[in-house]
N, CA, C and O atoms as a GROMACS GRO file, in nm:
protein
  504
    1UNK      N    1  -1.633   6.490  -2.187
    1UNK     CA    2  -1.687   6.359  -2.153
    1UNK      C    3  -1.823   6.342  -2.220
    1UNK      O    4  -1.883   6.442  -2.259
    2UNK      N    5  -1.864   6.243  -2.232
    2UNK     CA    6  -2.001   6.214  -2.352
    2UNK      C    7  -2.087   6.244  -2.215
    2UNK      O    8  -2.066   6.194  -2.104
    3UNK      N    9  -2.199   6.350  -2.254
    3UNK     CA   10  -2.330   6.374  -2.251
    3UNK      C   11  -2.406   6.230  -2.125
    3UNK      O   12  -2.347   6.139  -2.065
    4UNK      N   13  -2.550   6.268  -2.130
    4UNK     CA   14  -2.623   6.200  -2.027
    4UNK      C   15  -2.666   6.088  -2.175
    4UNK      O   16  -2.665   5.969  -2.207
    5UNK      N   17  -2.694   6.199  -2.219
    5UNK     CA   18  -2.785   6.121  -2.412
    5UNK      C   19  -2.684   6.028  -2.446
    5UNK      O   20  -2.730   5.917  -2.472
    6UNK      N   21  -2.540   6.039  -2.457
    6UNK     CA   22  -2.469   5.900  -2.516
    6UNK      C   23  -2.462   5.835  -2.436
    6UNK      O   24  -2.429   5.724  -2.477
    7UNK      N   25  -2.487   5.841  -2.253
    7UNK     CA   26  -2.420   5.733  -2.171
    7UNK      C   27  -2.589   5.627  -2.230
    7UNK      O   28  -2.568   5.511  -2.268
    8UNK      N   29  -2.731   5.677  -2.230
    8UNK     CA   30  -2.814   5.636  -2.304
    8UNK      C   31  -2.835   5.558  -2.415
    8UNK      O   32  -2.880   5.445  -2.433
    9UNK      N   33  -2.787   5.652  -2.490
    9UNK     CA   34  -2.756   5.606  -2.630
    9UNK      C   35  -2.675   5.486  -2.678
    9UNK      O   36  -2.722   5.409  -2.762
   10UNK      N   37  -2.548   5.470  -2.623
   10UNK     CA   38  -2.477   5.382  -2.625
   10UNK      C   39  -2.471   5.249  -2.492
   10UNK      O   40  -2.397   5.151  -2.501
   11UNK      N   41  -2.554   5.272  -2.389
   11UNK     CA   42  -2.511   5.170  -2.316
   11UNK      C   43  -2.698   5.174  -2.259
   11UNK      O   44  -2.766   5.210  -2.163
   12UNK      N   45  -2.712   5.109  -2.399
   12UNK     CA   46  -2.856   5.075  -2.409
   12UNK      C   47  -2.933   4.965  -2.331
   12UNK      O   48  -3.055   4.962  -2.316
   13UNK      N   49  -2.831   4.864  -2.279
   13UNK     CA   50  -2.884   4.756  -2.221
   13UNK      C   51  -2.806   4.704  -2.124
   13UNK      O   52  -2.685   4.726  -2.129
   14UNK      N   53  -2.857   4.630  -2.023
   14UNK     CA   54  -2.834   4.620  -1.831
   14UNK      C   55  -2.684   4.564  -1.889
   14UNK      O   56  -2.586   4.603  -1.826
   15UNK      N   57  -2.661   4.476  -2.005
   15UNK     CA   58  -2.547   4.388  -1.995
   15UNK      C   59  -2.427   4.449  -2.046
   15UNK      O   60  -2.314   4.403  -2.031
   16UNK      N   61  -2.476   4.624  -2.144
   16UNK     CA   62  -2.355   4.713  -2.170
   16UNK      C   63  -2.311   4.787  -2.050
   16UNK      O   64  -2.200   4.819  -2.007
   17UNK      N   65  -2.419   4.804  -2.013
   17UNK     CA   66  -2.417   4.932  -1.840
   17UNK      C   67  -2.286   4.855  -1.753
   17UNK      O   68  -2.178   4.906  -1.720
   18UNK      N   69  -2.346   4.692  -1.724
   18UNK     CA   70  -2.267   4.631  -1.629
   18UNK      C   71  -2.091   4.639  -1.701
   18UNK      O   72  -1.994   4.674  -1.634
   19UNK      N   73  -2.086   4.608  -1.812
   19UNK     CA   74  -1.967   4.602  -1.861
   19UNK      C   75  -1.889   4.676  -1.856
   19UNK      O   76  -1.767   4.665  -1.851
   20UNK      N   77  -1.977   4.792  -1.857
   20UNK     CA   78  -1.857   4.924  -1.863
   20UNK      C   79  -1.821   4.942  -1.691
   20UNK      O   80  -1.702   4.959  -1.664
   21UNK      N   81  -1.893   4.940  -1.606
   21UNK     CA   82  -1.930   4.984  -1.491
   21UNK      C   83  -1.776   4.899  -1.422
   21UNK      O   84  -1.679   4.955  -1.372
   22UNK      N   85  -1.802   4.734  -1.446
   22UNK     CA   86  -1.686   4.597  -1.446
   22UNK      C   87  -1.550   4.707  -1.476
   22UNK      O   88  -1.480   4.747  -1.383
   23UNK      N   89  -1.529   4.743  -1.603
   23UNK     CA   90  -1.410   4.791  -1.669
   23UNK      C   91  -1.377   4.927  -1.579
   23UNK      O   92  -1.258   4.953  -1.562
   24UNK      N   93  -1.451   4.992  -1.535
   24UNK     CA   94  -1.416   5.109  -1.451
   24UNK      C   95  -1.360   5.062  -1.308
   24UNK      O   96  -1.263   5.125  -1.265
   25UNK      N   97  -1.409   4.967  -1.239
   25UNK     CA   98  -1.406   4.888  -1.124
   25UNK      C   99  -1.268   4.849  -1.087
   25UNK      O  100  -1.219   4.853  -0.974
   26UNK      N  101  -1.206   4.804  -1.213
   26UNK     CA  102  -1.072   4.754  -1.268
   26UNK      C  103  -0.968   4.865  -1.248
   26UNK      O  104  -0.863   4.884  -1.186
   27UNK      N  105  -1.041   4.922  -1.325
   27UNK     CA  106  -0.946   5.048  -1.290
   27UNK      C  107  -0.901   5.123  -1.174
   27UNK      O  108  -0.784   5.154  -1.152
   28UNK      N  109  -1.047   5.162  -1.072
   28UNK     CA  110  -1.030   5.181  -0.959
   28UNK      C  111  -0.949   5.093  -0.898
   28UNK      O  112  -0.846   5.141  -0.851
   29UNK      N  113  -0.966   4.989  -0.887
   29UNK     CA  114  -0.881   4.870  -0.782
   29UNK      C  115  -0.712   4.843  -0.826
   29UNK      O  116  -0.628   4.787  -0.755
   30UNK      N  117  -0.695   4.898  -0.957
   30UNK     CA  118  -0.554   4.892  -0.981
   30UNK      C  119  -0.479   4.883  -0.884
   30UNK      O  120  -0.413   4.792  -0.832
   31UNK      N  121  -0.497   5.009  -0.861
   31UNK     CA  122  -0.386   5.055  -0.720
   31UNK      C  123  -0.341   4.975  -0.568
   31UNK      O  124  -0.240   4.978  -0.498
   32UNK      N  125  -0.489   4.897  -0.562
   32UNK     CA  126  -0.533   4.848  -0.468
   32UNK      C  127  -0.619   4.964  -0.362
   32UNK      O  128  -0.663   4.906  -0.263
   33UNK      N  129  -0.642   5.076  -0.364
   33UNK     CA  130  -0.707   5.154  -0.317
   33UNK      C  131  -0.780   5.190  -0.395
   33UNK      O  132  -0.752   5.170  -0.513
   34UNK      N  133  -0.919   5.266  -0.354
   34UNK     CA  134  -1.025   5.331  -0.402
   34UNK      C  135  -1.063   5.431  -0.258
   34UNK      O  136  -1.138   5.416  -0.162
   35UNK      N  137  -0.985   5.520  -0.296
   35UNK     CA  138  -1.028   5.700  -0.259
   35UNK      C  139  -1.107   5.731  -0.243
   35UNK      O  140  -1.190   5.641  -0.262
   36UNK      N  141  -1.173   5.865  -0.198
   36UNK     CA  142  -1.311   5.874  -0.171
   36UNK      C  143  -1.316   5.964  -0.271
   36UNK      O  144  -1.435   5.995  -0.271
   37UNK      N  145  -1.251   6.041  -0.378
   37UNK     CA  146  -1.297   6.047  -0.507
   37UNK      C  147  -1.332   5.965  -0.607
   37UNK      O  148  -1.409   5.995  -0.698
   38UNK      N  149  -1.260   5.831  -0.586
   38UNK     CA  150  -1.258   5.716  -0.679
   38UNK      C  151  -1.394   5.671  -0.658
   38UNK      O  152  -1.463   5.663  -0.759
   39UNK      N  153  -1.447   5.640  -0.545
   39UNK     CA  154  -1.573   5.584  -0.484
   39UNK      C  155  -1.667   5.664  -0.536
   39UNK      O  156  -1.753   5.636  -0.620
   40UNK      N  157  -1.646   5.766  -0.482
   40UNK     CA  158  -1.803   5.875  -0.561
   40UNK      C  159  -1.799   5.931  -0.686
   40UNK      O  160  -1.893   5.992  -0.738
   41UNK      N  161  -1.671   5.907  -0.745
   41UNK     CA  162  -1.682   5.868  -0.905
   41UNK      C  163  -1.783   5.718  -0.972
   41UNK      O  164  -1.878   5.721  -1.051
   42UNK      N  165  -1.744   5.647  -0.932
   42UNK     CA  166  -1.827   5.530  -0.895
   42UNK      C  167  -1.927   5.499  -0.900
   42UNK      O  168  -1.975   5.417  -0.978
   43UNK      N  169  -2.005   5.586  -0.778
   43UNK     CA  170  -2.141   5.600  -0.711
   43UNK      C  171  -2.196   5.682  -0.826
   43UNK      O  172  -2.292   5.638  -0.889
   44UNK      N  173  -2.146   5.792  -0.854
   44UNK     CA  174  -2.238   5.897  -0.999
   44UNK      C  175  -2.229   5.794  -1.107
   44UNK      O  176  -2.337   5.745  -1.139
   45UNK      N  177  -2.146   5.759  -1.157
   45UNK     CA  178  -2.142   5.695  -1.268
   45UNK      C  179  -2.278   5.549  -1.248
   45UNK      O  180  -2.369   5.532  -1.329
   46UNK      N  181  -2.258   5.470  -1.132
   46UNK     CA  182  -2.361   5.386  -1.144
   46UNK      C  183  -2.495   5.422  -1.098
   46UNK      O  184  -2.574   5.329  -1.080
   47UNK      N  185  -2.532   5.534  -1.076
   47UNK     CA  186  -2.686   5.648  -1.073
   47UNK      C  187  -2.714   5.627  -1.234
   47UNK      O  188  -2.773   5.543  -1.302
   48UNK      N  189  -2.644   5.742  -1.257
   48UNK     CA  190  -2.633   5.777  -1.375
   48UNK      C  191  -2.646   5.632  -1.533
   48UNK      O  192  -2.692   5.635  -1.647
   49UNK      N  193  -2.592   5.551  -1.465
   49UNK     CA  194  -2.671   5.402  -1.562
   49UNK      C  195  -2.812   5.334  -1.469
   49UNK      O  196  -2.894   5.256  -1.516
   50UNK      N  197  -2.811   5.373  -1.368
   50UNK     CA  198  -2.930   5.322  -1.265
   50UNK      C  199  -2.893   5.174  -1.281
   50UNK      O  200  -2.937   5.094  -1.363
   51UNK      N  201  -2.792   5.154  -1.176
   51UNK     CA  202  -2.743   5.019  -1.157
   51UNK      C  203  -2.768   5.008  -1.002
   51UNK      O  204  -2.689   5.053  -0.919
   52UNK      N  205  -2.835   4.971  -0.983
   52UNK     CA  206  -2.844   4.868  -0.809
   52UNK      C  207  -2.741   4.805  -0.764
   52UNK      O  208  -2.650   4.746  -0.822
   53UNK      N  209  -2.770   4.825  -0.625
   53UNK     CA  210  -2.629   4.713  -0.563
   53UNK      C  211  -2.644   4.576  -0.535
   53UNK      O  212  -2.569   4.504  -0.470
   54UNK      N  213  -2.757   4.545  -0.595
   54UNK     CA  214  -2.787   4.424  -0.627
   54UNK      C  215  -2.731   4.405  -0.756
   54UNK      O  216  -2.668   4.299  -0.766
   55UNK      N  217  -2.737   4.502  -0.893
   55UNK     CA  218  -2.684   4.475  -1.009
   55UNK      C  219  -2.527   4.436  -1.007
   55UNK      O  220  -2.465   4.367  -1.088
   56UNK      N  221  -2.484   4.500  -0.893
   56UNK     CA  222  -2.335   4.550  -0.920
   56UNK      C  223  -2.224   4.494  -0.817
   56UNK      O  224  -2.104   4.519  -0.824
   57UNK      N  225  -2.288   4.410  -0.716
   57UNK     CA  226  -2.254   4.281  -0.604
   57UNK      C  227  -2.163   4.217  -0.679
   57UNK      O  228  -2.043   4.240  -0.669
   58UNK      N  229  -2.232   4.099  -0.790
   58UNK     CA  230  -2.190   4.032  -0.859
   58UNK      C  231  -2.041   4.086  -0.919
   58UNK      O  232  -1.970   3.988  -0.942
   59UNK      N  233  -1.994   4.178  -0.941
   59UNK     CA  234  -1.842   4.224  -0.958
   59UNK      C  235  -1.803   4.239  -0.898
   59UNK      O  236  -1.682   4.230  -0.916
   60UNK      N  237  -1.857   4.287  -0.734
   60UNK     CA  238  -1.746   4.342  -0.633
   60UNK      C  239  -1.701   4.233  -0.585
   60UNK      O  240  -1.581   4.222  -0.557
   61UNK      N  241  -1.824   4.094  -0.558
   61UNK     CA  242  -1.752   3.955  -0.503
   61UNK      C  243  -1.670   3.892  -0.630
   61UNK      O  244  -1.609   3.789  -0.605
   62UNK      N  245  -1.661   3.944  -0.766
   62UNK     CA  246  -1.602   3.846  -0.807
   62UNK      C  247  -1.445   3.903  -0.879
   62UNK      O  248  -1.399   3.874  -0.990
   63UNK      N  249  -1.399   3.971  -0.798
   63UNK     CA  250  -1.326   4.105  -0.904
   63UNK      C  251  -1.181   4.052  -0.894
   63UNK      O  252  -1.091   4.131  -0.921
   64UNK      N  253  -1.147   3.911  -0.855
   64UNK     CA  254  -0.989   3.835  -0.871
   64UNK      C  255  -1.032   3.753  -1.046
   64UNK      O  256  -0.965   3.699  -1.134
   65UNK      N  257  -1.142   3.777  -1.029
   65UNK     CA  258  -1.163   3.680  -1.218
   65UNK      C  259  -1.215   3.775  -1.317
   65UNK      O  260  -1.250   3.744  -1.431
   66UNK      N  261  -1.217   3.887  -1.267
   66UNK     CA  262  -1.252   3.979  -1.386
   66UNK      C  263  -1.172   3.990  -1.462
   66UNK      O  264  -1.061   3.950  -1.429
   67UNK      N  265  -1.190   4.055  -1.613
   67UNK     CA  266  -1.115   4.147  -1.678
   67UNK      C  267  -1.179   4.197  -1.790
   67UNK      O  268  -1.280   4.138  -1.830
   68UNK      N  269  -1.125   4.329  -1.867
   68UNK     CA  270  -1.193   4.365  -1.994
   68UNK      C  271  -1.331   4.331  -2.032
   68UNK      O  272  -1.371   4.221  -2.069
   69UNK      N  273  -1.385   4.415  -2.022
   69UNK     CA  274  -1.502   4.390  -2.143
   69UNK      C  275  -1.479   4.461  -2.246
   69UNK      O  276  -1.492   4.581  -2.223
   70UNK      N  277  -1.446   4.430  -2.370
   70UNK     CA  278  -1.439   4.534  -2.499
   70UNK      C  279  -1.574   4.542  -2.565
   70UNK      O  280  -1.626   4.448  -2.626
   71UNK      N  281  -1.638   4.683  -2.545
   71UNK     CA  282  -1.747   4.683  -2.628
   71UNK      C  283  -1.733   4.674  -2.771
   71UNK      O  284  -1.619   4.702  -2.807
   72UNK      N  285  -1.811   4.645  -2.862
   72UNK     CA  286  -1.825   4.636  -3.016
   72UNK      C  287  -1.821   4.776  -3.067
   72UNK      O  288  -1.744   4.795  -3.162
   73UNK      N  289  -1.868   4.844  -3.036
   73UNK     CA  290  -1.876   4.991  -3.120
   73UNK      C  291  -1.801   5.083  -3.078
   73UNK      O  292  -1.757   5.099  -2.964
   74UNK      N  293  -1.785   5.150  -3.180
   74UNK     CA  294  -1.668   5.247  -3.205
   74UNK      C  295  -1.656   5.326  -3.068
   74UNK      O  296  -1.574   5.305  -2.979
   75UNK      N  297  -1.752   5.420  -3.072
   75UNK     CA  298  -1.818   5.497  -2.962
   75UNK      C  299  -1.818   5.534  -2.889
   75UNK      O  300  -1.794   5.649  -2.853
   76UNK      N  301  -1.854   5.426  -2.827
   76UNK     CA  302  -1.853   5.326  -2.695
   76UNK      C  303  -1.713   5.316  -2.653
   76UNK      O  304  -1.669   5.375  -2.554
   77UNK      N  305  -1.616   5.211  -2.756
   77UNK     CA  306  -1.496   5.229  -2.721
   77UNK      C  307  -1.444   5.348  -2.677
   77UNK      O  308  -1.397   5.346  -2.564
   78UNK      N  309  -1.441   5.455  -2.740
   78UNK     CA  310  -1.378   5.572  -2.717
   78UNK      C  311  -1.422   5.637  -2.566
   78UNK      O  312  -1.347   5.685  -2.482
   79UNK      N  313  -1.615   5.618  -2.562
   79UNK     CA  314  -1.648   5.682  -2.462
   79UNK      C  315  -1.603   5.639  -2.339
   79UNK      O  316  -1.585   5.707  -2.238
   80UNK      N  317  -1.582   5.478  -2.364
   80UNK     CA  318  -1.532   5.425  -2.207
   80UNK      C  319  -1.390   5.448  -2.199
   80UNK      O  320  -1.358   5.492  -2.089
   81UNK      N  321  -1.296   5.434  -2.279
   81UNK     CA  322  -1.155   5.487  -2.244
   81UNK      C  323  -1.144   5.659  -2.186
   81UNK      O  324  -1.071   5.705  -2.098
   82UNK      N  325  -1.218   5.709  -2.250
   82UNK     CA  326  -1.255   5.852  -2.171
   82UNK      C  327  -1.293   5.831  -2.070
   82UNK      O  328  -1.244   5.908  -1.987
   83UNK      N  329  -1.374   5.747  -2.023
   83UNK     CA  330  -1.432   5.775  -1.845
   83UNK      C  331  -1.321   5.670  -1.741
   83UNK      O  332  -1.317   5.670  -1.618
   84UNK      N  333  -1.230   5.578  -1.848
   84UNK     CA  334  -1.152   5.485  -1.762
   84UNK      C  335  -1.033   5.614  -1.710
   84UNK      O  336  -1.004   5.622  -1.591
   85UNK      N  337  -0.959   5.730  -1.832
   85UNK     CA  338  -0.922   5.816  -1.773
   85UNK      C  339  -0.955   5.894  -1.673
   85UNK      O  340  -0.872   5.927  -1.588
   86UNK      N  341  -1.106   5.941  -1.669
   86UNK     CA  342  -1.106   6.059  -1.574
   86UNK      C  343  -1.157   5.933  -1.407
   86UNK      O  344  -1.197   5.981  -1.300
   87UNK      N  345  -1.141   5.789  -1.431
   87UNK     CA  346  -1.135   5.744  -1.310
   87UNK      C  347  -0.986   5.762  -1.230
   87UNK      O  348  -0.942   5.784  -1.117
   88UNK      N  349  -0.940   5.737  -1.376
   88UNK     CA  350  -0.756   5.754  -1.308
   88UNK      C  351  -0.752   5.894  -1.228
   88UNK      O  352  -0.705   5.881  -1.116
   89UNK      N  353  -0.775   5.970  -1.247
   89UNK     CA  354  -0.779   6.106  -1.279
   89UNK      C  355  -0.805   6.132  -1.142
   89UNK      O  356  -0.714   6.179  -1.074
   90UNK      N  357  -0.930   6.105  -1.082
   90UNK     CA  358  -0.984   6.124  -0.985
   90UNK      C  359  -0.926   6.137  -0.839
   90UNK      O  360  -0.982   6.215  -0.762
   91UNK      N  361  -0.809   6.060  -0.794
   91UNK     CA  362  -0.711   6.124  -0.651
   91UNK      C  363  -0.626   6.185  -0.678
   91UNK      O  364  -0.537   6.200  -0.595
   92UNK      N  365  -0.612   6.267  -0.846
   92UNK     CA  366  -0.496   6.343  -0.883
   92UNK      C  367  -0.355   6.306  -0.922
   92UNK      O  368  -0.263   6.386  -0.941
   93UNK      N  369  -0.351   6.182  -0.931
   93UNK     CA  370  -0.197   6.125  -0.964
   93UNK      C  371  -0.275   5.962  -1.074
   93UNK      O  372  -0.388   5.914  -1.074
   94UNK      N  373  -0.181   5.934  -1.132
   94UNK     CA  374  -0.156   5.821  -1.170
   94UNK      C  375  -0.114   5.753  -1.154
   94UNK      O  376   0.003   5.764  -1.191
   95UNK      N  377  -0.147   5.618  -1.090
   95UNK     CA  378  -0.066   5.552  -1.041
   95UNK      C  379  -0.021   5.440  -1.195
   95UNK      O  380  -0.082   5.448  -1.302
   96UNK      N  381   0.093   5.348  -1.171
   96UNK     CA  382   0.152   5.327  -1.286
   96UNK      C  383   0.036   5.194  -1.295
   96UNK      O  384  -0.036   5.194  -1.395
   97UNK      N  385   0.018   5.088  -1.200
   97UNK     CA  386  -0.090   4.978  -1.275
   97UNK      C  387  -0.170   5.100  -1.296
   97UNK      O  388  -0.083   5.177  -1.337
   98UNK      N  389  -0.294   5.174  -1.295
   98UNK     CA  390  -0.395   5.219  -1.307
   98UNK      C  391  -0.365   5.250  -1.487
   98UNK      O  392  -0.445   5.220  -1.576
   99UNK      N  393  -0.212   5.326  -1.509
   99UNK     CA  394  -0.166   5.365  -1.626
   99UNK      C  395  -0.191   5.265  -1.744
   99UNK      O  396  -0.258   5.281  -1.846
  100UNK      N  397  -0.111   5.150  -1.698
  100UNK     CA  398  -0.109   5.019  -1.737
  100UNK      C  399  -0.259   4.936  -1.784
  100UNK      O  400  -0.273   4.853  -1.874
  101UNK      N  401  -0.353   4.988  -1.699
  101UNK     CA  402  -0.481   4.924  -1.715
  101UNK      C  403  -0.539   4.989  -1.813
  101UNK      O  404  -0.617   4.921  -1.880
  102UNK      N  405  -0.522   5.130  -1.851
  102UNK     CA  406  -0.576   5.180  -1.924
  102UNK      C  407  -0.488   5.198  -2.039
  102UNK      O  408  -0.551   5.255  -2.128
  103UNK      N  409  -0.365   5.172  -2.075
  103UNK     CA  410  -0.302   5.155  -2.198
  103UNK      C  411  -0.331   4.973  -2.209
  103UNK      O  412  -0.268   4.942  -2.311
  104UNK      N  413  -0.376   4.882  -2.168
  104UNK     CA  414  -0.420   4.763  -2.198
  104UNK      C  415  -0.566   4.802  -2.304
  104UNK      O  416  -0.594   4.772  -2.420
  105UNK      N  417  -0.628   4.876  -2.206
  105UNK     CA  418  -0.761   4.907  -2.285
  105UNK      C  419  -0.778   4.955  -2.427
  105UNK      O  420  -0.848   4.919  -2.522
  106UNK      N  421  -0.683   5.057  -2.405
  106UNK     CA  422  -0.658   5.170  -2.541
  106UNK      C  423  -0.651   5.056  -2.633
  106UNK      O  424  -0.739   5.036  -2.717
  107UNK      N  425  -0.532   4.970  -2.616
  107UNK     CA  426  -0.453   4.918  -2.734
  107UNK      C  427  -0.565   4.810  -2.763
  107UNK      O  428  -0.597   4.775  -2.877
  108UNK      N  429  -0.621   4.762  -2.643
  108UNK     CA  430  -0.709   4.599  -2.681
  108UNK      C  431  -0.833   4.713  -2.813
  108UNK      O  432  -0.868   4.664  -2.920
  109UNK      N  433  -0.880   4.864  -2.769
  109UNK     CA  434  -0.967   4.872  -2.884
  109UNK      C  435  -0.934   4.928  -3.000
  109UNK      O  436  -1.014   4.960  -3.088
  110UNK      N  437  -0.770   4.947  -3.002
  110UNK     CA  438  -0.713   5.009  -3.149
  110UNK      C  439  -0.651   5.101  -3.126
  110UNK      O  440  -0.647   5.175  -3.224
  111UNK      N  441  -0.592   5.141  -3.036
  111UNK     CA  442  -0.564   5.315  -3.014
  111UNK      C  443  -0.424   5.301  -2.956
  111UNK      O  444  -0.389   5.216  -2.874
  112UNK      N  445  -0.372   5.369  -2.995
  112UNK     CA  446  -0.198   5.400  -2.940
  112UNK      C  447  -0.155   5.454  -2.815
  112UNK      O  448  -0.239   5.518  -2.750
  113UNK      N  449  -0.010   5.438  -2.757
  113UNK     CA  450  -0.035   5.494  -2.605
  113UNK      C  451  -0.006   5.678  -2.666
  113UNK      O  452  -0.004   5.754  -2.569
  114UNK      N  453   0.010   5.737  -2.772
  114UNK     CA  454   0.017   5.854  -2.774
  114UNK      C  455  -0.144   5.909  -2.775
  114UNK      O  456  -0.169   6.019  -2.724
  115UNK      N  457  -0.245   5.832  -2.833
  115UNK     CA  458  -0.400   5.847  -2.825
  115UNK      C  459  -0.410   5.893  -2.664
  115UNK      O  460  -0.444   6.002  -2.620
  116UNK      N  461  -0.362   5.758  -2.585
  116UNK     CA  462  -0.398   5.758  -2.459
  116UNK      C  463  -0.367   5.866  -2.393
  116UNK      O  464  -0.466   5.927  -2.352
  117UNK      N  465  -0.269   5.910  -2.370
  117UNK     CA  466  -0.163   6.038  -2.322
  117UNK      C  467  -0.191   6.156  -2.387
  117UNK      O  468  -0.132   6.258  -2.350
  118UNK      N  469  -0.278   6.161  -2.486
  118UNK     CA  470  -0.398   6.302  -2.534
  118UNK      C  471  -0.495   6.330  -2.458
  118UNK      O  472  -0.513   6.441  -2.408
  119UNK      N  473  -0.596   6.194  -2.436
  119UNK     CA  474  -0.684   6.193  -2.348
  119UNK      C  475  -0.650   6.203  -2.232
  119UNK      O  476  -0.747   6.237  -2.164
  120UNK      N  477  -0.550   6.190  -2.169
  120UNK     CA  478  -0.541   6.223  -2.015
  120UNK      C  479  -0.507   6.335  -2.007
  120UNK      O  480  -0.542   6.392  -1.904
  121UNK      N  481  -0.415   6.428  -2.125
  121UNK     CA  482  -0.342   6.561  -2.130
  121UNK      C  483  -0.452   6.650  -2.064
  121UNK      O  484  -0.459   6.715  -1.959
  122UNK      N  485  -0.587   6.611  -2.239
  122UNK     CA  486  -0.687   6.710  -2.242
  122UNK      C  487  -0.801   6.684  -2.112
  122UNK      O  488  -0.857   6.774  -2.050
  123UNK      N  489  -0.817   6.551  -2.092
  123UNK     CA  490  -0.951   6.527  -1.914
  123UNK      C  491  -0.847   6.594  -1.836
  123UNK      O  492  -0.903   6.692  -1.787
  124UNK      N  493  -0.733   6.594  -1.800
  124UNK     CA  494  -0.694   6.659  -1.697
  124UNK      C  495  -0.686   6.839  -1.661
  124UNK      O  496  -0.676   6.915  -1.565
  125UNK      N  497  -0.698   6.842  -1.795
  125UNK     CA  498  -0.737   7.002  -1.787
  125UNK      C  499  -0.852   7.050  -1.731
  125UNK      O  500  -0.857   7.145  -1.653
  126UNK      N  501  -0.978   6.963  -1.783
  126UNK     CA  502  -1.129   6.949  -1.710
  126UNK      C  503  -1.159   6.955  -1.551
  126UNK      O  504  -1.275   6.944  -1.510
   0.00000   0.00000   0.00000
């Protein structure tokens, strides 16, 4: 999984942080549940960008009109399809929307569902 320095590096500003944070959110809620691994996956991840629950309100009330944010850079792309996996990841099963949400992602930034099904092979070993 990318470092403290790329979550930095690459999600340089409040409006990349929120985006990715949105796109993980998505993921969690697939199922219609969020676990108490899913949740404190969640909770580290939005420390770790220092997002407030004032920052991060604004998605939870609005999350029937969300969807996708595709970041611009390469990177980025890759780094967030990596962390959209190890959200899946997180109550130990896959559920099939959650699957679905994240082969939407893959493909919306270029990547194949055999890409996708690498990355879950190899995070699930982690």
């Amino acid at each position: 999984m990318a470092t403290q320095t790329s979550f930095d590096e690459l999600l340089n500003t409040k409006q990349k942080k929120l985006a990715f944070f949105q796109n993980l959110i998505l993921v969690a809620i697939a199922d219609k549940y969020v676990d108490e691994q899913e949740s404190d996956f969640l909770v580290n991840i939005g420390r770790r960008l220092n997002l407030t629950e004032e920052d991060t309100t604004p998605i939870a009330n609005n999350l029937p009109l969300l969807s996708f944010i595709i970041p611009e850079e390469g990177l980025q792309k890759t780094m967030e399809l990596q962390t959209l996996v190890l959200m899946v990841l997180q109550d130990g099963r896959i559920d099939d929307k959650e699957y679905n949400l994240c082969l939407e992602y893959a493909r919306r930034i270029g990547y194949s569902k055999d890409t996708l099904d690498e990355f879950i092979a190899e995070l699930s070993k982690s």
